[in-house]
N, C-alpha and C positions, 0 to 999 in steps of 0.2 A: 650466287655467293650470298652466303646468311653471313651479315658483321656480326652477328653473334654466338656464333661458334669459333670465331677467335679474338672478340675486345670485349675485356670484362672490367670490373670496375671493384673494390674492396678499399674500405675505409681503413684499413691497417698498412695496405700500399700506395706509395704515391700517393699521399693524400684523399686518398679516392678519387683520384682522375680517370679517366676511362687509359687502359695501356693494352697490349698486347697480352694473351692469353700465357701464362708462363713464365714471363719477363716483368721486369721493373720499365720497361721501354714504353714510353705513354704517347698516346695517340696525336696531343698537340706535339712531341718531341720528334716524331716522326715526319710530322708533316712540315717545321722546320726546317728537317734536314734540305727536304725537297724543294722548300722555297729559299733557301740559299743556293742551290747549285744543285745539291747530290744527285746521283741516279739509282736508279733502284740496284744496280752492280755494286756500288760504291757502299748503299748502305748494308747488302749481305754479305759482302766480302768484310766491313768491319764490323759489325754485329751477325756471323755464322750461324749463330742458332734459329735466327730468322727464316721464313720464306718467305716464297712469294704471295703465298696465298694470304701470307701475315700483313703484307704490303695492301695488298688487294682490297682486304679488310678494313683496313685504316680507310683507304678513300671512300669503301661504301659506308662505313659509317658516317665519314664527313659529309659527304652527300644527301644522306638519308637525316641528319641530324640539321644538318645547314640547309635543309627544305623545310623542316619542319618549325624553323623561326622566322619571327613577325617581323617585315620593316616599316618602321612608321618615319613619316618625312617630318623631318625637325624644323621647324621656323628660326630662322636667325634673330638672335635680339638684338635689339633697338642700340645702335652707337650711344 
């Protein structure tokens, strides 16, 4: 699966959020759906223009994006 042949990103849509290739449907909004509840049924039966593969794509991106950031351990300040 290449994310990149289906999440593209344009400053004119969506702010320039990374979304779905075709759609106004953006990658953080997708991945919402999923951590509310949805299933991947729920979201092509009310977004149809979707696939699965559009689905697919959202998580390799997250994946492949959510690897490539740094965590650094924060020290609590002083009461």
């Amino acid at each position: 699966m290449n994310w990149r042949d289906y999440i593209v990103s344009d400053p004119d849509v969506i702010g320039g959020k990374p979304r779905v290739k075709g759609t106004r449907l953006g990658v953080a909004f997708l991945l919402e759906l999923f951590a509310a509840g949805w299933t991947q049924d729920d979201i092509l039966s009310s977004y149809p223009h979707l696939k699965s593969d559009d689905l697919r794509a959202v998580f390799a991106f997250a994946a492949e994006t959510s690897e490539a950031e740094k965590v650094f351990a924060l020290r609590r300040s002083a009461p």
